[in-house]
DSSP file (Angstrom, degrees, kcal/mol; ACC not computed):
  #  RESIDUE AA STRUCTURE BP1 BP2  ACC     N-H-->O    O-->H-N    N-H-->O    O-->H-N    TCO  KAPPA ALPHA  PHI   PSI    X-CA   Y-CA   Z-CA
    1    1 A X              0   0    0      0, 0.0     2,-0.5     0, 0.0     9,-0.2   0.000 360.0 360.0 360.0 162.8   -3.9    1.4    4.3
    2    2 A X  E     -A    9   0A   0      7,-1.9     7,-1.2    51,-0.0     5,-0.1  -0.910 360.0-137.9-104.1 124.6   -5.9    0.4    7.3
    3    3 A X  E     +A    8   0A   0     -2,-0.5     2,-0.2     5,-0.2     5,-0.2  -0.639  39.2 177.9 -88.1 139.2   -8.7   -2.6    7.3
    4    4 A X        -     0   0    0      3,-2.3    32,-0.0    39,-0.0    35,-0.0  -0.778  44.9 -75.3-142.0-164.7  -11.4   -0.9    9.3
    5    5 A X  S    S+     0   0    0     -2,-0.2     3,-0.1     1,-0.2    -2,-0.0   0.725 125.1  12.6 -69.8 -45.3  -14.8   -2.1   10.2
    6    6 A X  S    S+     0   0    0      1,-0.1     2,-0.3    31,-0.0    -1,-0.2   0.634 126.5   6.8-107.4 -31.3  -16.5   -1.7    6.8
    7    7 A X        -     0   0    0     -5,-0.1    -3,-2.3     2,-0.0     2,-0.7  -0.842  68.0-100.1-147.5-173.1  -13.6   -1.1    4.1
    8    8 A X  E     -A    3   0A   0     -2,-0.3     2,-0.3    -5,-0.2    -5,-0.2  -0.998  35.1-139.8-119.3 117.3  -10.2   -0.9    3.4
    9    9 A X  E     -A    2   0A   0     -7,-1.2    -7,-1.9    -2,-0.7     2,-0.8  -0.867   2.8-148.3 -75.0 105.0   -8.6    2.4    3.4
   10   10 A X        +     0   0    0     -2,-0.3    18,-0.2    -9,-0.2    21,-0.1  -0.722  27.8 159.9 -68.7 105.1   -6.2    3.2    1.0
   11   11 A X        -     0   0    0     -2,-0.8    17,-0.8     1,-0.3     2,-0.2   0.728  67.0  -3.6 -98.7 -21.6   -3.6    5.7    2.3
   12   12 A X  E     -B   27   0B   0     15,-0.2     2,-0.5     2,-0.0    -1,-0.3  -0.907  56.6-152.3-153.3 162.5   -0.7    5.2    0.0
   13   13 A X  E     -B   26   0B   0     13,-2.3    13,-4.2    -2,-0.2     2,-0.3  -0.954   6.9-162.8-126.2 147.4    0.2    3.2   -2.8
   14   14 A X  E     -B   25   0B   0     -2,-0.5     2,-0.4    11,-0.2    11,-0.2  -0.971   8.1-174.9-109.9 123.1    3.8    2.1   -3.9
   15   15 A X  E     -B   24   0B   0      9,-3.0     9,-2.7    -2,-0.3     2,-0.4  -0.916   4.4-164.7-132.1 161.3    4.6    0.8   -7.3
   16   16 A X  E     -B   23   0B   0     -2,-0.4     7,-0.2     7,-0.2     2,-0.2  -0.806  11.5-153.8-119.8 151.9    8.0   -0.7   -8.7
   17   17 A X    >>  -     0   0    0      5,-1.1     3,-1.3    -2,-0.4     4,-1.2  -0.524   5.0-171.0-130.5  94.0    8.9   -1.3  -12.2
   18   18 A X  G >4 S+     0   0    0      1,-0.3     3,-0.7    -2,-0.2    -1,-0.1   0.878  81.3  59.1 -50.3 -49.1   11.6   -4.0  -12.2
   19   19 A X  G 34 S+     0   0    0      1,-0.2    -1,-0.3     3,-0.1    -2,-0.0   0.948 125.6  18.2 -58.0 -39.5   12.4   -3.5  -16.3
   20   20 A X  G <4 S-     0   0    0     -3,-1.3    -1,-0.2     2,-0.1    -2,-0.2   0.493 103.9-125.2-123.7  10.4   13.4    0.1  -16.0
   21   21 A X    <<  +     0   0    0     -4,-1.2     2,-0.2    -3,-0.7    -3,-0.2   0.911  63.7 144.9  26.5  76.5   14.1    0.3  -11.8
   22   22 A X        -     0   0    0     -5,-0.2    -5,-1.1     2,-0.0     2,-0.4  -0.904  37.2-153.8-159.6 119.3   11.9    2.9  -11.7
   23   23 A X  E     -B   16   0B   0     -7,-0.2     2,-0.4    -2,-0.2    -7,-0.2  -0.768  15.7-171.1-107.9 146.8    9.2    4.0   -8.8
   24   24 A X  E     +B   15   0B   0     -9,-2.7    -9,-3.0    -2,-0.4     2,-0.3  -0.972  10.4 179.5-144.3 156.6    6.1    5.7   -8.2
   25   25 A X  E     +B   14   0B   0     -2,-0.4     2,-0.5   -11,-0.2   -11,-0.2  -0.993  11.5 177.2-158.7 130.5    4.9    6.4   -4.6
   26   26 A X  E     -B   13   0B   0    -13,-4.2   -13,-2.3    -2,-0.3     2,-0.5  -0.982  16.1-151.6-143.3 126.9    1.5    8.2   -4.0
   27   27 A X  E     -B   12   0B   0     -2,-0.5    37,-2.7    35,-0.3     2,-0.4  -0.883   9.9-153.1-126.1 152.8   -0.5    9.2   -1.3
   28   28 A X  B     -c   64   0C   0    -17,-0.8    31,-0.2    -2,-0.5    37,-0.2  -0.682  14.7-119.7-109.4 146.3   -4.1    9.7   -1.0
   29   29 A X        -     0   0    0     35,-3.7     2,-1.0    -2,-0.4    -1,-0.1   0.053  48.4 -89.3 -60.2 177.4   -6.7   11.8    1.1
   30   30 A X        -     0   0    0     26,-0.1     4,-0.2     1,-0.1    -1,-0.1  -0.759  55.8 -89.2-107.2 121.3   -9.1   10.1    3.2
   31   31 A X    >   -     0   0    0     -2,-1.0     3,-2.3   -21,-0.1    -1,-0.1   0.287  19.4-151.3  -7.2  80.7  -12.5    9.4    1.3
   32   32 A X  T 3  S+     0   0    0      1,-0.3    -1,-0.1     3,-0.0    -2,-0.0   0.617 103.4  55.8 -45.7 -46.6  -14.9   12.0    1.5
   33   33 A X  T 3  S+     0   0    0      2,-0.0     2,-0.8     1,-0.0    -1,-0.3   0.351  88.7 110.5 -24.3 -17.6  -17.8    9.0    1.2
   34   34 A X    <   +     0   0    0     -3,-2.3     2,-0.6    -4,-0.2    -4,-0.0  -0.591  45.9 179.0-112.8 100.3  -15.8    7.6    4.4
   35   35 A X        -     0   0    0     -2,-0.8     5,-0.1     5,-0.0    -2,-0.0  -0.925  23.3-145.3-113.9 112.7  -18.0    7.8    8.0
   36   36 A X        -     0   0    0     -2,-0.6     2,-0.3     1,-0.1     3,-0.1  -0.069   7.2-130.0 -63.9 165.8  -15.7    6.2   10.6
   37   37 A X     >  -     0   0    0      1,-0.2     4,-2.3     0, 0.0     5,-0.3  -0.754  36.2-104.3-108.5-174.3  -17.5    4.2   13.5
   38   38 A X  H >> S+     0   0    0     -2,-0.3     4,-1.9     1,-0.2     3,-0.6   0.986 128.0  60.7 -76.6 -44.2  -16.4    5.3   16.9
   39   39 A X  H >> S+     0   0    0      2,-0.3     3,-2.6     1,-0.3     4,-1.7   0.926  95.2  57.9 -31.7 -71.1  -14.5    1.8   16.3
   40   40 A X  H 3> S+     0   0    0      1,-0.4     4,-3.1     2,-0.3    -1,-0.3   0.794 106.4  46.7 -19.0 -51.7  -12.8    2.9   13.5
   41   41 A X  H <X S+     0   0    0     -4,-2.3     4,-1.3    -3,-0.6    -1,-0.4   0.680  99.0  60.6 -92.1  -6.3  -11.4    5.4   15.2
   42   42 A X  H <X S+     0   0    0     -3,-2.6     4,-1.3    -4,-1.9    -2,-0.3   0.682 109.1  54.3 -87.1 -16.6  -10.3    3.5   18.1
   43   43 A X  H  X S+     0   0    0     -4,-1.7     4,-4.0     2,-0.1    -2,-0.2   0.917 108.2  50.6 -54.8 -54.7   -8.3    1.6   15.0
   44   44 A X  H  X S+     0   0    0     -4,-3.1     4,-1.3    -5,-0.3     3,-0.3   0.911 107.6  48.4 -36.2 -73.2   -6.9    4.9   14.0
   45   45 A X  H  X S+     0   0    0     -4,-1.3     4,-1.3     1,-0.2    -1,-0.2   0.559 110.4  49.4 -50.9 -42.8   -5.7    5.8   17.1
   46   46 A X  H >X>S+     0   0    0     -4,-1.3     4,-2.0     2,-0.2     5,-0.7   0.978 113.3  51.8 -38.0 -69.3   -3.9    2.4   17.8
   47   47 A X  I >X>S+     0   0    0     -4,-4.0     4,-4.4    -3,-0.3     5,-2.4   0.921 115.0  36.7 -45.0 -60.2   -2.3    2.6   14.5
   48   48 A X  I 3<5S+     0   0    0     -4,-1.3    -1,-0.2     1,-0.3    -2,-0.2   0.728 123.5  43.4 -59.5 -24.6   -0.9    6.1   14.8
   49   49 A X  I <<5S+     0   0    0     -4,-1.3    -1,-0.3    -3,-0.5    -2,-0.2   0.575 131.0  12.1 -89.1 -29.8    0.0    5.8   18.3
   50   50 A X  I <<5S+     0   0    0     -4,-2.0    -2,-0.2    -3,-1.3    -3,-0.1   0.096 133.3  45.8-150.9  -7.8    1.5    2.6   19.1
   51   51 A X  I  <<S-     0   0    0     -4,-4.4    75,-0.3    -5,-0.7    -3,-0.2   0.603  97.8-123.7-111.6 -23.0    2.1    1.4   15.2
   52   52 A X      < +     0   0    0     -5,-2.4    -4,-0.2    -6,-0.4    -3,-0.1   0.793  59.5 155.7  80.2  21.5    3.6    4.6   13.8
   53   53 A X        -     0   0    0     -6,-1.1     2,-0.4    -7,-0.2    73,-0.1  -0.248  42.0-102.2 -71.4 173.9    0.8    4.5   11.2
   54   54 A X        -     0   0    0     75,-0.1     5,-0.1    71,-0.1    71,-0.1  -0.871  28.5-122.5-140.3 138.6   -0.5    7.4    9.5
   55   55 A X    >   -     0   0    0     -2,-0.4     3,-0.9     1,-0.1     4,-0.4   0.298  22.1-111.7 -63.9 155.4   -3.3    9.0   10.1
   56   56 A X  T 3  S+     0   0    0      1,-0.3     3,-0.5     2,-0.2   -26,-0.1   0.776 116.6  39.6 -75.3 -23.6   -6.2    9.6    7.9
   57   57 A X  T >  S+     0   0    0      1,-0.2     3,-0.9   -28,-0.1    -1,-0.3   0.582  94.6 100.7 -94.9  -8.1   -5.5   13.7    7.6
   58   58 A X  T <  S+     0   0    0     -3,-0.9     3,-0.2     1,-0.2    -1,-0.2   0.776  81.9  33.1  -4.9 -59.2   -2.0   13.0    7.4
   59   59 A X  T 3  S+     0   0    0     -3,-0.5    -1,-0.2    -4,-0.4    -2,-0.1   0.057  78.0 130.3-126.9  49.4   -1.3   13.3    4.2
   60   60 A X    X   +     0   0    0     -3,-0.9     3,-1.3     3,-0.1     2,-0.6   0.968  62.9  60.8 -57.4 -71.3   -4.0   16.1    3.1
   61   61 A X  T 3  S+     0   0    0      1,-0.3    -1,-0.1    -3,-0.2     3,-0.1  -0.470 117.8  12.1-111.0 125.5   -1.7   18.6    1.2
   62   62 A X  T 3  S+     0   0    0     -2,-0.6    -1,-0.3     1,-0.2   -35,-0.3   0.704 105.4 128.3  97.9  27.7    0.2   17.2   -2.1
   63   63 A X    <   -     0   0    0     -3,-1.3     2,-0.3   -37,-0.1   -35,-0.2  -0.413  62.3-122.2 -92.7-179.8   -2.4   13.9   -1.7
   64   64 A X  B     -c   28   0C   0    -37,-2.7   -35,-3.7    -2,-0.1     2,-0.3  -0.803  37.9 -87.3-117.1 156.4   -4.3   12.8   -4.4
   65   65 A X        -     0   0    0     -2,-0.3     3,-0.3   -37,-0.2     4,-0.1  -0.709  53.5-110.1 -64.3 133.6   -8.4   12.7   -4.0
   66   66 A X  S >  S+     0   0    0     -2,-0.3     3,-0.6     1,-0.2   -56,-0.2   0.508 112.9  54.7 -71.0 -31.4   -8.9    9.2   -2.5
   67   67 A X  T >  S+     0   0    0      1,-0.2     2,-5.9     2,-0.2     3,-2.1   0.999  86.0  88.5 -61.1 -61.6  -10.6    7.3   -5.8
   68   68 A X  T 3> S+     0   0    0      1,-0.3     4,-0.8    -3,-0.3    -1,-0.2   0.341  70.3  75.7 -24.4  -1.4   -7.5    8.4   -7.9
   69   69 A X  H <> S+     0   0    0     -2,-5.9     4,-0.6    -3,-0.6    -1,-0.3   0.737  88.3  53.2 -57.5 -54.8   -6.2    5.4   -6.7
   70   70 A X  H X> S+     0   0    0     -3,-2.1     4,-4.4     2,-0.2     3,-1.4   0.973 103.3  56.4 -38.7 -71.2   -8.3    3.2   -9.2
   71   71 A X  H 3> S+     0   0    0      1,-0.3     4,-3.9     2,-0.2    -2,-0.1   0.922 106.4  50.8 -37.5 -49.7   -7.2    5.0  -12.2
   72   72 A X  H 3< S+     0   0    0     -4,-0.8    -1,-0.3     1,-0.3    -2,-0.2   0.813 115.3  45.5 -70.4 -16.6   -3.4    4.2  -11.3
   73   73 A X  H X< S+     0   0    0     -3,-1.4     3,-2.0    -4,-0.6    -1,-0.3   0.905 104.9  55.3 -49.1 -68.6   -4.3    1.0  -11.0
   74   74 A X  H >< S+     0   0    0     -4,-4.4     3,-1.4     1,-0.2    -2,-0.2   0.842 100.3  68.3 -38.6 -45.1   -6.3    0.8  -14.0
   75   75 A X  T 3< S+     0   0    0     -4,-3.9    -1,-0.2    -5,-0.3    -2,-0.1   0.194  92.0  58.1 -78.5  20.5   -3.3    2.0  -15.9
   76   76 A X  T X   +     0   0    0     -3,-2.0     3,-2.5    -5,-0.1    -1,-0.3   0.330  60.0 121.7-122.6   7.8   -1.5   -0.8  -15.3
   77   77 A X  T <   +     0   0    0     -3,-1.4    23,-0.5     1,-0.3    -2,-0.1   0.681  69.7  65.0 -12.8 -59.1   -3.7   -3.1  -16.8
   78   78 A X  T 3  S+     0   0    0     -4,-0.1    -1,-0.3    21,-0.1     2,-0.1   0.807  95.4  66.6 -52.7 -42.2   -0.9   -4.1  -19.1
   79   79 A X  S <  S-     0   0    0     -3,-2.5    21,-0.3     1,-0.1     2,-0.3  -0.331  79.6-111.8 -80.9 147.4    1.5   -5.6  -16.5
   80   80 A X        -     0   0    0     -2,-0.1     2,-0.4    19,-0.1    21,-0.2  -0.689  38.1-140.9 -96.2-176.5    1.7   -8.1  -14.4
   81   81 A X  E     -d  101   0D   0     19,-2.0    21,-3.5    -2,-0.3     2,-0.5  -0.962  12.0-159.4-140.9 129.5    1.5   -7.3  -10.7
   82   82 A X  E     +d  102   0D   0     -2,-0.4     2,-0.3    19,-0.2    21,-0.2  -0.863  19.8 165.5-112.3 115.7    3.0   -8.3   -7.4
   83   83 A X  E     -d  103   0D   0     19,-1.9    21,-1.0    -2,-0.5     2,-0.7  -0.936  29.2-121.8-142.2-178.3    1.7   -7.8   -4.5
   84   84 A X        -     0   0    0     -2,-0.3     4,-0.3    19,-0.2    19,-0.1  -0.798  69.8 -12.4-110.5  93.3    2.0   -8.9   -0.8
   85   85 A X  S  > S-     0   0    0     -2,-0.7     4,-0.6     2,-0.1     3,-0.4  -0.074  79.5 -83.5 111.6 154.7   -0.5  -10.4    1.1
   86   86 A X  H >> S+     0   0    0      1,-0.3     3,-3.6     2,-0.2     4,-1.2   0.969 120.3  63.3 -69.1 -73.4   -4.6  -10.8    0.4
   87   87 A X  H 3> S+     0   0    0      1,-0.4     4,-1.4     2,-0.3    -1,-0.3   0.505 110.4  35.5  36.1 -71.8   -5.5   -7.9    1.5
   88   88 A X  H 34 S+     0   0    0     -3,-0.4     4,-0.5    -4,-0.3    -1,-0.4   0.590 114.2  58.1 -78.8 -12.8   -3.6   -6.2   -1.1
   89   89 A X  H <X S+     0   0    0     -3,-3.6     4,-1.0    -4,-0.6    -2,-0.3   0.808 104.7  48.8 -85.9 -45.2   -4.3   -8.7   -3.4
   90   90 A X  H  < S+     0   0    0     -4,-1.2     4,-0.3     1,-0.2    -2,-0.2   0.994 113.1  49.8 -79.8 -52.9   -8.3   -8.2   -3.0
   91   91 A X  T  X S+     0   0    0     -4,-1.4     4,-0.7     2,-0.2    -1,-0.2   0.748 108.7  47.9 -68.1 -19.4   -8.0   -4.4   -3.5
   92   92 A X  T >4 S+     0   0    0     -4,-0.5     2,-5.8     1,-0.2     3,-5.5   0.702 112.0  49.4 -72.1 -89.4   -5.8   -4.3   -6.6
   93   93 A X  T 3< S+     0   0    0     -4,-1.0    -2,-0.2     1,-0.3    -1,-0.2   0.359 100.6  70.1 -63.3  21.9   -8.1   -6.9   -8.3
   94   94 A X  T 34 S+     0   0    0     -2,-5.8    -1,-0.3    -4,-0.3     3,-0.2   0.572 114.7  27.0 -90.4 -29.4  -11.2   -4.5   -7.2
   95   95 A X  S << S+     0   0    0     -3,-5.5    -2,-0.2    -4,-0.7     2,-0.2   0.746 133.8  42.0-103.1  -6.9   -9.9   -2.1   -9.7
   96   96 A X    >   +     0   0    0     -4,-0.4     3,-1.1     1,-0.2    -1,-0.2  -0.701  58.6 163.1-130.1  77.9   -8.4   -4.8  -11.8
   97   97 A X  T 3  S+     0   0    0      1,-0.3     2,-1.1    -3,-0.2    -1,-0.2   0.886  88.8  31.5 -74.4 -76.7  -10.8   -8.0  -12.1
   98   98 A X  T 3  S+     0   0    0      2,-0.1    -1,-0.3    -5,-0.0     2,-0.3   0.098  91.0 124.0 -98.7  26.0   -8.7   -9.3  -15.1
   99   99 A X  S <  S-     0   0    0     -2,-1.1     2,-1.1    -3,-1.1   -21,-0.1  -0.580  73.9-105.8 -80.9 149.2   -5.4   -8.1  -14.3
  100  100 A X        +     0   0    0    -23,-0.5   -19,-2.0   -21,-0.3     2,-0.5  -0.594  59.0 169.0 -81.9  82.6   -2.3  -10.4  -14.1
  101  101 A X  E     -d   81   0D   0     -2,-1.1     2,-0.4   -21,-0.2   -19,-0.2  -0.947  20.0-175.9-129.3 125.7   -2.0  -10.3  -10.3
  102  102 A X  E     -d   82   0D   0    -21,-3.5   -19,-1.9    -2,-0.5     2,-1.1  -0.942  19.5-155.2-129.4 129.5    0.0  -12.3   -8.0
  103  103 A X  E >   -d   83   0D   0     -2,-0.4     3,-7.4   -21,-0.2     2,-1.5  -0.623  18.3-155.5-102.9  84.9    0.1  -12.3   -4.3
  104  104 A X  T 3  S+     0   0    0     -2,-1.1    -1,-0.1   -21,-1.0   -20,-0.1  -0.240  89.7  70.8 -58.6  45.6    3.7  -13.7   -3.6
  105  105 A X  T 3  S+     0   0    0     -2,-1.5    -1,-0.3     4,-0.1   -21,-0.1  -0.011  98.8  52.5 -84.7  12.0    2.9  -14.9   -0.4
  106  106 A X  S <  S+     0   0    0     -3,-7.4    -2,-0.2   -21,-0.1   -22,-0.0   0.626 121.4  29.0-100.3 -15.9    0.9  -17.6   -2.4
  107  107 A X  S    S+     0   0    0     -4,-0.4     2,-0.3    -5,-0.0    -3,-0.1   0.500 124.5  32.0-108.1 -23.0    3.8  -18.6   -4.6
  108  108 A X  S    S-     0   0    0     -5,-0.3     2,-0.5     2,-0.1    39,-0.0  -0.725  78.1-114.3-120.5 177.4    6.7  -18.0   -2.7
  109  109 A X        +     0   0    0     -2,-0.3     2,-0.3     2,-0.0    -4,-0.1  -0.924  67.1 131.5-102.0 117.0    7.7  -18.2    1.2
  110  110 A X        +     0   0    0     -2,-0.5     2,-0.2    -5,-0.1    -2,-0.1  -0.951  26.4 168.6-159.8 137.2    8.4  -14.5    1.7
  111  111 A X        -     0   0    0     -2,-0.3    -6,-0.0   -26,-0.0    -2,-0.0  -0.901  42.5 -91.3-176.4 170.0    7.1  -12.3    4.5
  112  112 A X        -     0   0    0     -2,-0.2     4,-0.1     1,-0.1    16,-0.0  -0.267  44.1-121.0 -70.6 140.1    8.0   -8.5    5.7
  113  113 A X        -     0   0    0      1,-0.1     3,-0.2     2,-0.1    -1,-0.1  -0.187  32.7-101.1 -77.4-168.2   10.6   -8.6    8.4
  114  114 A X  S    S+     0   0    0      1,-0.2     2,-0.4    -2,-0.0    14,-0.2   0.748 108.6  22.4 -89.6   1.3    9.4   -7.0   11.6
  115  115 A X  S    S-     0   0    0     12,-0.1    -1,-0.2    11,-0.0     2,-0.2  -0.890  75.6-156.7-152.4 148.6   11.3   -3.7   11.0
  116  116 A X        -     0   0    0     -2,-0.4    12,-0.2    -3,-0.2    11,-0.2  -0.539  40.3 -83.3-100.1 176.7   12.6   -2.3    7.3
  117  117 A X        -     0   0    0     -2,-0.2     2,-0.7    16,-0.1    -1,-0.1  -0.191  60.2 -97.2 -95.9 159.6   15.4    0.1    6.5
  118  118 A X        -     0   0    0     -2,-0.1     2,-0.3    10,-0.0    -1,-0.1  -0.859  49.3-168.8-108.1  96.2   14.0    4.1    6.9
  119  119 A X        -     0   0    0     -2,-0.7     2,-1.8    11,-0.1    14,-0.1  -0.769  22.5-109.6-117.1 160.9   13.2    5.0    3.8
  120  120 A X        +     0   0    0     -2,-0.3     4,-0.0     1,-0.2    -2,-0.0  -0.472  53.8 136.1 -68.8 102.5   12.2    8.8    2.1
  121  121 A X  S    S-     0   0    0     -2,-1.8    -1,-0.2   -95,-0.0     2,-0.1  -0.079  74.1 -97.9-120.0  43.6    8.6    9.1    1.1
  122  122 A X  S    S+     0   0    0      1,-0.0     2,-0.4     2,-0.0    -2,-0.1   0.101  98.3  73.3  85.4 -30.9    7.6   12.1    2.1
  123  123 A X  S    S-     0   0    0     -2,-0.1     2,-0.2     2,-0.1    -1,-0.0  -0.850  76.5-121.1-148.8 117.5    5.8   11.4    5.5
  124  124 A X        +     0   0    0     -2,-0.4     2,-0.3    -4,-0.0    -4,-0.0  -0.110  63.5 128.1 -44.0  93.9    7.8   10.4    9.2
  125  125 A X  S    S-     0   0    0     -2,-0.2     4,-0.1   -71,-0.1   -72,-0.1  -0.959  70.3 -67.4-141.2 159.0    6.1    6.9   10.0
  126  126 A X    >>  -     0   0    0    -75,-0.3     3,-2.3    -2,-0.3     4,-1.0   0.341  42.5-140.5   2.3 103.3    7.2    3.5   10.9
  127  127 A X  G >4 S+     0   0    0      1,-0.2     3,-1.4     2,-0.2     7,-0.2   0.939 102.1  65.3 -63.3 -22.3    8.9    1.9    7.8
  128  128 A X  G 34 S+     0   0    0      1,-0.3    -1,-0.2   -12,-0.2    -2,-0.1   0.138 106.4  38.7-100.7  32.4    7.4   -1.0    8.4
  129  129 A X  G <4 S+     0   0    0     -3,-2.3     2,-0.4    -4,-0.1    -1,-0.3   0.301  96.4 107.3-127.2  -6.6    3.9    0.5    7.7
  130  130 A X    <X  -     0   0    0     -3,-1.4     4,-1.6    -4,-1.0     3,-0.3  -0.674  63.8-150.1 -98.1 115.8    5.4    2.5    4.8
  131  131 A X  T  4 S+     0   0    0     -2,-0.4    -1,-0.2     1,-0.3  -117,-0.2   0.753  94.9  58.0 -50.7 -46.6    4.5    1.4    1.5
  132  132 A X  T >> S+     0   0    0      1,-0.2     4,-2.7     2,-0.2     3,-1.0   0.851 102.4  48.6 -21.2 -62.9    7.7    2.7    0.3
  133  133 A X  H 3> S+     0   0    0     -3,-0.3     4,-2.0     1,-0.2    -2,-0.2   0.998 107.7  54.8 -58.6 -46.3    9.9    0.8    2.4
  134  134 A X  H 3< S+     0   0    0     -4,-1.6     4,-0.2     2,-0.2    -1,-0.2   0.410 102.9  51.4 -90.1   6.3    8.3   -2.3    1.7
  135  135 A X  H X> S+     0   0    0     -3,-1.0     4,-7.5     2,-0.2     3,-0.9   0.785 111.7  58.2 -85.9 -42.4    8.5   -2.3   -2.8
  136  136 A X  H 3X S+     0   0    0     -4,-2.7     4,-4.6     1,-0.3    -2,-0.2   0.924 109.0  39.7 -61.4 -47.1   12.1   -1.6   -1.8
  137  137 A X  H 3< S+     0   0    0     -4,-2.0     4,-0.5    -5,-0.3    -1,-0.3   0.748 119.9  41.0 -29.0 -50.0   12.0   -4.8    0.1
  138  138 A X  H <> S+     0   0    0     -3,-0.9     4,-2.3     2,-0.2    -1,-0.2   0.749 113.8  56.4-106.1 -39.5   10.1   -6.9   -2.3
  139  139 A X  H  X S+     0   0    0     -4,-7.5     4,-2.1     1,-0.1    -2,-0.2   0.979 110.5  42.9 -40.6 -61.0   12.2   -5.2   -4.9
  140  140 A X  H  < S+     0   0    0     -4,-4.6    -2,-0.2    -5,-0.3     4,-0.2   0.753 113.5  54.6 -51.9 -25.1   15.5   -6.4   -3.1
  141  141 A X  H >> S+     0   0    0     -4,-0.5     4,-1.9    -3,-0.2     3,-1.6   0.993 112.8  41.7 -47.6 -80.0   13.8  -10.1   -2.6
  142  142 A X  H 3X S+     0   0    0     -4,-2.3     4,-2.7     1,-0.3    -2,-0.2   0.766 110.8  54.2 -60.8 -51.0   12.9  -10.5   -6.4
  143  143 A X  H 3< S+     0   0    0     -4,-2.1    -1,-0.3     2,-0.2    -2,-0.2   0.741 119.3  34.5 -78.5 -26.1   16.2   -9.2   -7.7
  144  144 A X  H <4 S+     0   0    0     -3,-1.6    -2,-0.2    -4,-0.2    -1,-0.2   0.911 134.4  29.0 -79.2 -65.8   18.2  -11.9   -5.3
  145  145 A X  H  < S-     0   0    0     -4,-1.9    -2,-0.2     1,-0.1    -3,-0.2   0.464 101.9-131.0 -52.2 -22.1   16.0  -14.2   -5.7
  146  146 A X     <        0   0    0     -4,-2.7    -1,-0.1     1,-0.1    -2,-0.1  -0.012 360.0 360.0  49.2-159.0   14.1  -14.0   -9.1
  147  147 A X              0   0    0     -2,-0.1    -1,-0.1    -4,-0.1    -4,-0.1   0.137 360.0 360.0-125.0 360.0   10.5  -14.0   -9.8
C-alpha cells in the first residue's frame, strides 16, 4: 500500500499460514471514496517511477473492490497475526481491534533486506514493494528462526 496525505492505501494484501504452508495473495482496486491531493499524486508518481511501486489503476481487472480487504481480515479473527512494521500493524487492528496481532519488529530484531528474491504474484513490480515477496521472507525468517 502507499501512506498518502490523508490515509493508507491498501493495494495488496499477502497472507501466510505457517500450519498448513499455505498462501493467499489479493489485490485491490483503488477506493472509489479515495480523492487524491495533487500531493498524493506526486507520491504516486515517485512510487511507481523510481520505487517500482504499483500504481493505483494497476491492478483494476481480477482486483477485488477496495473495502473487501476488511472482510479478509475479519475472517481471521481466529488467528494470531504477524505483521511487519506499524503501519501494517495499525491497519490490520482497524479491521481487527481485538485480534491477536503482533508486529515482529516489536518483538524480534528483523527488518526487510533492501532487495527480495522476484517472486510470481501476478503484477511486474519491485519485489521489495511486493507483498508477496515479503510473507515469503518473513515466512523463511520464522521457519529458521521460530516464532
Amino acid at each position: 500500500g502507499v501512506n498518502f496525505s490523508r490515509r493508507f492505501v491498501v493495494k495488496e494484501l499477502s497472507i501466510y499460514f505457517l500450519e498448513n504452508n499455505t498462501h493467499r495473495h489479493y489485490f485491490f482496486k483503488q477506493p472509489l471514496d479515495f480523492q487524491p491531493t495533487p500531493r498524493d499524486l506526486q507520491t504516486q508518481a515517485y512510487v511507481v517511477n523510481h520505487l517500482g511501486g504499483l500504481a493505483m489503476d494497476e491492478c483494476v481487472a481480477g482486483s477485488l473492490d477496495y473495502y473487501q480487504h476488511v472482510l479478509i481480515l475479519a475472517s481471521l479473527q481466529q488467528y494470531r497475526i504477524y505483521v511487519m512494521g506499524e503501519i501494517a500493524e495499525n491497519s490490520v487492528r482497524r479491521a481487527l481491534p481485538y485480534g491477536d496481532i503482533w508486529d515482529l519488529q516489536k518483538i524480534i530484531e528483523i527488518k526487510y533486506p533492501t532487495t527480495l528474491p522476484y517472486v510470481r504474484c501476478g503484477v511486474n513490480h519491485n519485489p521489495r514493494y511486493c507483498s508477496l515477496a515479503k510473507v515469503y521472507y518473513l515466512r523463511d525468517y520464522l521457519l529458521e528462526y521460530g516464532t
